[in-house]
C-alpha positions as CSV (number, residue, x, y, z in Angstrom):
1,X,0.0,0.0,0.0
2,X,3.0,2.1,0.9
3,X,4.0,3.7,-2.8
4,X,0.9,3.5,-4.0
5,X,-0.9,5.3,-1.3
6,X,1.8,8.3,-1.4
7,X,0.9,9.0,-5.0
8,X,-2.9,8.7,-4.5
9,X,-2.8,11.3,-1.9
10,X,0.1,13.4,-3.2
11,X,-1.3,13.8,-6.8
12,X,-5.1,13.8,-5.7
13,X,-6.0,10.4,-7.2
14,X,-9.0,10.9,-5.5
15,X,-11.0,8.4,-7.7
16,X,-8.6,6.2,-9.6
17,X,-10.7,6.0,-12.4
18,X,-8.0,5.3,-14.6
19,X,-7.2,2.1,-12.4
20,X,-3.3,1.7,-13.1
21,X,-1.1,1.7,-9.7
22,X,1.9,3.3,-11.7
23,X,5.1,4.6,-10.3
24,X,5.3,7.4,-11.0
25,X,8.7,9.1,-9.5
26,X,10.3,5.9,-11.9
27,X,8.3,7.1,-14.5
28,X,10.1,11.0,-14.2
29,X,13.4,9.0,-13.6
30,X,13.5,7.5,-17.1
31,X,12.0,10.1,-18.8
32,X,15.2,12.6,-17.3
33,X,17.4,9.9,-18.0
34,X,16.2,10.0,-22.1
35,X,16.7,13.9,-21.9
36,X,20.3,13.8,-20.2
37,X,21.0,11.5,-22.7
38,X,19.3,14.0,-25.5
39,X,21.3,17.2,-24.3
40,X,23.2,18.0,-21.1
41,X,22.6,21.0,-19.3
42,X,25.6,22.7,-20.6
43,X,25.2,22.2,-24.3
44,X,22.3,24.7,-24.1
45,X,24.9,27.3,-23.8
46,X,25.8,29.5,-26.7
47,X,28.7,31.4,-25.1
48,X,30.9,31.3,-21.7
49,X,28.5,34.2,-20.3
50,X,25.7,32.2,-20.9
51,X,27.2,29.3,-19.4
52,X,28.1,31.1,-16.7
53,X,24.5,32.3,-15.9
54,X,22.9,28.8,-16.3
55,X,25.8,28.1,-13.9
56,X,24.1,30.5,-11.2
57,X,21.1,30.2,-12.0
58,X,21.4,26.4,-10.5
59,X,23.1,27.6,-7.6
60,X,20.3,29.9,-7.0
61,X,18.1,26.9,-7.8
62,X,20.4,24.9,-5.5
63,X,20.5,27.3,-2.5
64,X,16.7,27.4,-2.5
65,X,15.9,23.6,-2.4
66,X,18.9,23.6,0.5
67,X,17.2,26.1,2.5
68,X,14.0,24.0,2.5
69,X,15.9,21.3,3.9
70,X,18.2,22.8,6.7
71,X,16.4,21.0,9.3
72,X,16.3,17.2,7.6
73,X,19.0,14.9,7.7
74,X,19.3,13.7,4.0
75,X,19.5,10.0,5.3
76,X,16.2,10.4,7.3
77,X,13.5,8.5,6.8
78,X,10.2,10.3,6.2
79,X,6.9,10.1,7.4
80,X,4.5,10.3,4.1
81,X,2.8,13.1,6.0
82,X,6.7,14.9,6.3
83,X,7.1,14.2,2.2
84,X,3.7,15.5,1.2
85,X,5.3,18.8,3.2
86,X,8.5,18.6,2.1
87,X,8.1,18.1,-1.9
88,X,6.6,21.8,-2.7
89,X,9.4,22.9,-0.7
90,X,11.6,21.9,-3.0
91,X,10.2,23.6,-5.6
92,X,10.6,27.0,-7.4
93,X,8.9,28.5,-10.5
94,X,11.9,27.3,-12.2
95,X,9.7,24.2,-12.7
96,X,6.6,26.0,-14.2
97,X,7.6,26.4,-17.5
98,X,8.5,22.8,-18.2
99,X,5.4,21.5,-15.4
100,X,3.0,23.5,-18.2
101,X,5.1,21.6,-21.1
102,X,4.4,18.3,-19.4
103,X,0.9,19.0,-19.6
104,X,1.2,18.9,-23.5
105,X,2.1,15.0,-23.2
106,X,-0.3,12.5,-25.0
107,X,0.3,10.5,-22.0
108,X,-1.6,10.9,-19.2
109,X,0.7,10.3,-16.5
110,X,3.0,12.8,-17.4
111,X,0.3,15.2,-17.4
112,X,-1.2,14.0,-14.1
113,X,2.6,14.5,-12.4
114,X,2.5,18.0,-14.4
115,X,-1.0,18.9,-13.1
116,X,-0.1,17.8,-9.6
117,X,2.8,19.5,-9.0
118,X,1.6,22.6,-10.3
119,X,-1.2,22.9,-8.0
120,X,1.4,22.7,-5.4
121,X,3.7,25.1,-6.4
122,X,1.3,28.0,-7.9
123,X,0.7,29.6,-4.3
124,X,2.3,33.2,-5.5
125,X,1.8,36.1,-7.3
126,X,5.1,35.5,-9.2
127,X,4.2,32.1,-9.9
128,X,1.0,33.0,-11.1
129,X,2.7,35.3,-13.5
130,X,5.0,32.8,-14.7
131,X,2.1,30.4,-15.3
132,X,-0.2,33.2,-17.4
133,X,3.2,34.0,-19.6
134,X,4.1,30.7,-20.8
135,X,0.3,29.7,-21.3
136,X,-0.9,27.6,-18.4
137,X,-4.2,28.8,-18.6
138,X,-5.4,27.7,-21.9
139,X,-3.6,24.3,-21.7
140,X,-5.3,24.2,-17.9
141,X,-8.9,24.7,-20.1
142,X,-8.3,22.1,-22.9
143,X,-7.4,19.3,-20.4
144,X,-11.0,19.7,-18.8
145,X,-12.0,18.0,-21.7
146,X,-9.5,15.2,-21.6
147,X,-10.3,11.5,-21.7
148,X,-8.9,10.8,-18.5
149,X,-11.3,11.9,-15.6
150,X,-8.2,12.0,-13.1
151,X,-6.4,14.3,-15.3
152,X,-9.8,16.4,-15.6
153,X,-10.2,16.6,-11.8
154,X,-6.5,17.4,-11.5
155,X,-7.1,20.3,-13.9
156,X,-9.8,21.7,-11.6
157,X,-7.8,21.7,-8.7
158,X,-5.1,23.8,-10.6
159,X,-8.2,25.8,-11.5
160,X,-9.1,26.5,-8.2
161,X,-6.2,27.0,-6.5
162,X,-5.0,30.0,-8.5
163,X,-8.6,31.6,-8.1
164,X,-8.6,30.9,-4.8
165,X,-5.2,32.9,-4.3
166,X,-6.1,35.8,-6.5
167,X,-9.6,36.4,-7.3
168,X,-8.3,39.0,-10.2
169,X,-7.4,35.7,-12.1
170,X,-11.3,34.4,-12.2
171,X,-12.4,36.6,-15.0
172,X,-9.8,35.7,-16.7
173,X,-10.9,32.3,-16.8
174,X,-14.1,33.4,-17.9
175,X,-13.2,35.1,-20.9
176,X,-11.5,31.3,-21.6
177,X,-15.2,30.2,-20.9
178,X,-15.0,28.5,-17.6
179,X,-18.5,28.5,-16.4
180,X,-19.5,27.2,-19.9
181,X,-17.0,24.6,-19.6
182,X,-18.0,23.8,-15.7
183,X,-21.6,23.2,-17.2
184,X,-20.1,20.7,-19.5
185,X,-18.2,18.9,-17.5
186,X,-21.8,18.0,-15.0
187,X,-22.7,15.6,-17.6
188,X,-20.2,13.5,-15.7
189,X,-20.9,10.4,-13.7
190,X,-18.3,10.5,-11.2
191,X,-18.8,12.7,-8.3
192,X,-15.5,13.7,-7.9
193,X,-15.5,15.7,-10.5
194,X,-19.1,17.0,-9.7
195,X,-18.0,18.4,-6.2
196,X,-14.2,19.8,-7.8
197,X,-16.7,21.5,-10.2
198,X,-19.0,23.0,-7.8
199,X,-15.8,23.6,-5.5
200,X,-14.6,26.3,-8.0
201,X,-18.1,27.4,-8.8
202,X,-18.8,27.9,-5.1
203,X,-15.9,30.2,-4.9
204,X,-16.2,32.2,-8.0
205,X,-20.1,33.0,-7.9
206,X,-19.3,36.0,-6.1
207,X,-17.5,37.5,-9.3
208,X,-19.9,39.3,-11.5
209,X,-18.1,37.8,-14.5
210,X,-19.1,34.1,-13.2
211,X,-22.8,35.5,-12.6
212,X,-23.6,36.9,-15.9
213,X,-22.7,33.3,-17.0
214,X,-24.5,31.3,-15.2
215,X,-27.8,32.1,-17.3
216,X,-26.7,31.9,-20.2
217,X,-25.2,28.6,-19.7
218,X,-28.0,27.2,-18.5
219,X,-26.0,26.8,-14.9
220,X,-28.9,27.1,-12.8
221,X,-31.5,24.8,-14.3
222,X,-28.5,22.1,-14.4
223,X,-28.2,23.2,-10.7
224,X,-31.6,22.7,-10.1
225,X,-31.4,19.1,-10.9
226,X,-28.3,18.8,-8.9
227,X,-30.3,19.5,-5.8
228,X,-31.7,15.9,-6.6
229,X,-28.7,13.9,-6.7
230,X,-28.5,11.1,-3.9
231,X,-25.0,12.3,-3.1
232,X,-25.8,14.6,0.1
233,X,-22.3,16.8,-0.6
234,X,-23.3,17.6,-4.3
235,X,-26.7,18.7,-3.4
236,X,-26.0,20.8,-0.3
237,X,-23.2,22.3,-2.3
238,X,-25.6,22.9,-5.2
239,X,-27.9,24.6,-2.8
240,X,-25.3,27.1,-1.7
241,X,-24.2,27.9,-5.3
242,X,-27.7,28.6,-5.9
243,X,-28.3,30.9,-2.5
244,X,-25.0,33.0,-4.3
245,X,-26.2,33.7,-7.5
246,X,-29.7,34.6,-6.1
247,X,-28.6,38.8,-6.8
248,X,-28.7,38.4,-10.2
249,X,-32.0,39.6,-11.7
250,X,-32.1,37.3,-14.3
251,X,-31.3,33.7,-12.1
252,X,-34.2,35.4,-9.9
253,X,-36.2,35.1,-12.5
254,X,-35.4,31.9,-13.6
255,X,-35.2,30.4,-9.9
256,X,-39.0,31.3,-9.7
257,X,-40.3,28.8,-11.6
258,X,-38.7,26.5,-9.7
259,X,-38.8,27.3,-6.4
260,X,-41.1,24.7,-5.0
261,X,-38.4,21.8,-6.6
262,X,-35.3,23.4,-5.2
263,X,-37.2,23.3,-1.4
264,X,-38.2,19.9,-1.1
């Protein structure tokens, strides 16, 4: 249970829909091996300068995953809740650019390790940045539609975590379509999925860019039979989403034919 338990709750494998207990960490391993192999670090440099500054720019790199680990003794064994703490630690936005490019993968693995550890390192305003300039957000979008529900819900977390840090980000993500693509994504059957979804929509709903969607996306009448489902935590969440988009005019309007459903 040991390995495989660490990456179900490291990389959110909350329903293992996908089924496959892969390794994933051996998986990275080969895959750095193929690109050492490929192009060392060094032969990436055009001149001495720049040589020199991919020299100190690891240092920097270097200095950073040290200070995260001034307290551990390298040969210590860890406690999966101390390696779940530890890991983001280790990381800087360095790794965003190529995190985003592991998205790209046909694979779905590599984007579930690239979805993962993005949602742990995109806590910051600089991070955030880096993530909006080599475009995170519109790869984020696409893989909402993948084939893989894992790699959908991982996508939602991402989602969620950078509008939960800065809610200047969220209408953003509208203009990308979000609550259209939120709607879309309630046609699922796995309620995972269905409470990520209403997680993000929960949030949001007090942007006015989220509630002049909901309307038009037919949001509410899709909430309305949400209210329904057997699962207690989707309807009560349901419920509240409904209860925040209630100072629109317009889902007034279109709550009052159904009022009497939504009550019982």
């Amino acid at each position: 249970m040991g390995l495989s338990q660490s990456h179900a709750d490291f990389f959110h494998d909350a329903n293992q829909v996908d089924g496959d207990q892969i390794e994933i960490y051996e998986y990275l391993r080969r895959e750095e091996h193929v690109q050492w192999r490929n192009a060392p670090w060094w032969e990436h440099a055009d001149s001495k300068a720049d040589l020199l500054q991919i020299h100190d720019n690891a240092l920097r790199s270097t200095d950073q995953q040290d200070s995260a680990l001034l307290y551990l003794d390298p040969k210590a064994r860890l406690t999966l809740k101390d390696a779940l703490a530890i890991v983001p630690k280790l990381m800087h936005n360095g790794w965003i650019s190529p995190l985003v490019a592991l998205i790209d993968s046909v694979d779905t693995i590599v984007q579930s390790v690239g979805l993962a550890l993005l949602s742990k390192i995109i806590h910051t305003e600089s991070a955030e940045s880096v993530f909006v300039a080599v475009g995170g957000m519109n790869k984020i979008i696409e893989l909402l539609y993948s084939d893989s529900s894992n790699v959908q819900y991982l996508a939602l977390e991402v989602i969620y975590t950078l509008c939960a840090r800065n809610t200047t980000i969220v209408p953003k993500f509208c203009n990308l379509g979000l609550v259209r693509h939120l709607t879309s994504l309630t046609k699922s059957n796995a309620p995972e999925l269905m409470l990520a979804l209403l997680k993000i929509l929960r949030l949001t709903l007090h942007q006015p860019a989220v509630k002049a969607e909901m309307t038009p996306c037919a949001m509410l009448a899709v909430l309305m039979e949400l209210i329904k489902s057997p699962n207690t935590a989707i309807a009560k969440v349901s419920v509240i989403c409904i209860g925040l988009s209630l100072p629109n005019g317009q889902s007034n309007g279109e709550l009052g034919g159904n009022h009497s459903a939504w009550m019982h």
